[in-house]
C-alpha positions in Angstrom: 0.0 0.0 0.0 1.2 3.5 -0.8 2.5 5.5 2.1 0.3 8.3 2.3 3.1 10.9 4.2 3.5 14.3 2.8 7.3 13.8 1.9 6.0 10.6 -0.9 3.1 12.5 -2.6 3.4 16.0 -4.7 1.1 18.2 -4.6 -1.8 17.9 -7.1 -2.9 21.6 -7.8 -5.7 19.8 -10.3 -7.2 17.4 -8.1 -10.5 18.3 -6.2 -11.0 17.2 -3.3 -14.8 15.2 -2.3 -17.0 14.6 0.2 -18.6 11.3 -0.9 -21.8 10.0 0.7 -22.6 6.0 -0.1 -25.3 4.5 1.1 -26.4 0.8 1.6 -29.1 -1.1 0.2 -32.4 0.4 0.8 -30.7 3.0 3.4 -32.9 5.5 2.0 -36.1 5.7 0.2 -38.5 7.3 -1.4 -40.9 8.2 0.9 -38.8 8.3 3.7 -40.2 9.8 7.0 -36.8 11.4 7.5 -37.2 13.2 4.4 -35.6 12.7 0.8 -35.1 14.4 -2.7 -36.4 13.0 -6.2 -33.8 12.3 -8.3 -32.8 15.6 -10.0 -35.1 17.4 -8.4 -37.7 16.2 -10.6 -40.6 16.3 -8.2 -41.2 19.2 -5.7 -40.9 17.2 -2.3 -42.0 18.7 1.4 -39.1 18.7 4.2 -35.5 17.3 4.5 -33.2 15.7 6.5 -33.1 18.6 8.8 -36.8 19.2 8.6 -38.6 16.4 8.2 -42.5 16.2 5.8 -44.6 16.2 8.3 -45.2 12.5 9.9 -47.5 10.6 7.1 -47.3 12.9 4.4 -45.3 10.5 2.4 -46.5 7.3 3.7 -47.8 5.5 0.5 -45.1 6.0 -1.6 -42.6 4.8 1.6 -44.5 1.6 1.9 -44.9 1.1 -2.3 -41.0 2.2 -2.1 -40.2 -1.1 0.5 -43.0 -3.4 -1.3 -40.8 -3.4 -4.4 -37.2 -3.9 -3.0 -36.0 -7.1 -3.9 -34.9 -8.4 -0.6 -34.3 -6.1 2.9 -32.1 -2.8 3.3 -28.6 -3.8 3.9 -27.5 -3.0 7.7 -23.3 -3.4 8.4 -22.2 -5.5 12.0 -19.4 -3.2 14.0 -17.1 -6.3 11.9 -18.6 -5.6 8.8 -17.8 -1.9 8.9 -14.3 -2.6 9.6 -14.0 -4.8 6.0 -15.8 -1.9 4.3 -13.7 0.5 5.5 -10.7 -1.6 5.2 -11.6 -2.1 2.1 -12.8 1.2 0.5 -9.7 3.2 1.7 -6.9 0.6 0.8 -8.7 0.6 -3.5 -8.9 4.6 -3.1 -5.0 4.4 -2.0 -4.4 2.1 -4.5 -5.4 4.0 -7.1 -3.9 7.0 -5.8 -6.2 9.4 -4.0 -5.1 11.3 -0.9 -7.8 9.8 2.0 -8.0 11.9 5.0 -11.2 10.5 6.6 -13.3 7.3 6.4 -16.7 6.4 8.4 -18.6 3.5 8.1 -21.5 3.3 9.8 -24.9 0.6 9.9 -26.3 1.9 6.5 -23.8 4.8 4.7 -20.7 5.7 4.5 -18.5 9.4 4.2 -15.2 9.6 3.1 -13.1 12.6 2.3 -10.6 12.4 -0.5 -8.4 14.5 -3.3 -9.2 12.4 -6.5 -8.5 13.7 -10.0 -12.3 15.2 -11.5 -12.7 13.2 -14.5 -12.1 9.5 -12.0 -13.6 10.1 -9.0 -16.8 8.8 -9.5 -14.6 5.8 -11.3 -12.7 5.8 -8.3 -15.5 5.5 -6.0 -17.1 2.7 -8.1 -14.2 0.7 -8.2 -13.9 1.0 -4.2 -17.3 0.0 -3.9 -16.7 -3.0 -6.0 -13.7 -4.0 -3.6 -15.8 -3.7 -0.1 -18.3 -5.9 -1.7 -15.6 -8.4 -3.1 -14.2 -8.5 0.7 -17.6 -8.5 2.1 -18.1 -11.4 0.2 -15.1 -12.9 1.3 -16.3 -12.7 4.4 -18.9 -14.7 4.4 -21.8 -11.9 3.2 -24.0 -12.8 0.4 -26.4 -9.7 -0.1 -27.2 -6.6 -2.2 -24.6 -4.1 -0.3 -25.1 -0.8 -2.1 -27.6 1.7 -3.1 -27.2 2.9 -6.8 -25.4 6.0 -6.7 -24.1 7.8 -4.2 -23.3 11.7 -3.7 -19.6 13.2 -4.3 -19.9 16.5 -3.7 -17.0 19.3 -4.3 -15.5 20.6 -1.3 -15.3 24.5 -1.9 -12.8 25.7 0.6 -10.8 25.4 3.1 -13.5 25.7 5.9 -15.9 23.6 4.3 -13.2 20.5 4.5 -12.4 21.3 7.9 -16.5 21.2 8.4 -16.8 17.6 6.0 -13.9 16.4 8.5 -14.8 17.0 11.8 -18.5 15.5 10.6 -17.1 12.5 9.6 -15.2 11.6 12.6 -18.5 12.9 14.3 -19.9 9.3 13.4 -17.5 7.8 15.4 -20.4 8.7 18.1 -22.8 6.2 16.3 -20.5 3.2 16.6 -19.1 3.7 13.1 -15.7 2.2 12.5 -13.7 5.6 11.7 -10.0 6.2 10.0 -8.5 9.5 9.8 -5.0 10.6 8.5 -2.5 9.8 10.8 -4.1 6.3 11.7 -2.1 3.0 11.0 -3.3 2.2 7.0 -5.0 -1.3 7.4 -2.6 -4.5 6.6 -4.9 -6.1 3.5 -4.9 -7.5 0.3 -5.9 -4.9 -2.3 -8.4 -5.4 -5.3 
């Protein structure tokens, strides 16, 4: 595995750096009572994360939303978070990008990484790919992620310090966490 110290990596002036959001099977739906977005925006929808649709509003389509899912919504074990983790920062590493924080919690994950712009949502699918590989390794036969995920563009200085204190704030929720300066994880890479 690469080292990740300063001394071993230039700087790269054209990277970005990304908050990316991942989320497990089912982890959040359509319908949701904690709130949720149609998929570009394409439907006007009441409330958010941080302010709920009033309880019932959305209840149908939640319940038509479950009805269809092919089997249950993926939770992680505190040992399955480790593999995903493991396994998500050692392919990122791998393939080059500077990872500063990792948490993996029951049902999503947030990591925050300099990738270059035109591969990171490669990047992120080809990590994806590895935690399942492992996962399935490890004896775990099920849908693990949700399609998509969210990699948004971290616009300052500030705003990475915010994404990065968050991040380890999930530590809080029994998620496994990494930050920079952590041992990297002894494991075969994908």
């Amino acid at each position: 595995m690469p080292d990740q110290s300063a001394e071993s990596e230039p700087i790269r002036t054209d990277w970005l750096w990304y908050h990316s959001t991942i989320g497990t099977y089912g982890s959040w739906l359509p319908g949701d009572p904690r709130g949720f977005r149609a998929r570009h925006h394409r439907e006007h929808v009441e409330g958010d994360y941080h302010r709920p649709p009033p309880p019932g509003h959305y209840e149908g389509l939640f319940t038509a939303t479950r009805n269809k899912m092919c089997r249950s919504a993926t939770t992680l074990s505190t040992a399955q978070r480790r593999i995903v983790g493991e396994a998500l920062l050692g392919k990122l590493v791998n393939l080059g990008a500077i990872v500063t924080t990792v948490a993996v919690a029951e049902q999503h994950v947030h990591l925050l990484a300099k990738m270059p712009p035109d591969a990171s949502r490669d990047w992120i699918g080809k990590a994806k790919i590895n935690a399942w590989y492992r996962l399935r390794d490890a004896g775990c036969n099920t849908k693990l992620w949700a399609k998509r995920g969210r990699n948004e563009i971290i616009r300052s200085r500030e705003h990475q310090l915010r994404v990065h204190r968050y991040i380890l704030r999930h530590a809080e929720v029994e998620a496994w966490v990494w930050k920079w300066g952590d041992a990297m994880p002894e494991q075969r890479l994908g």
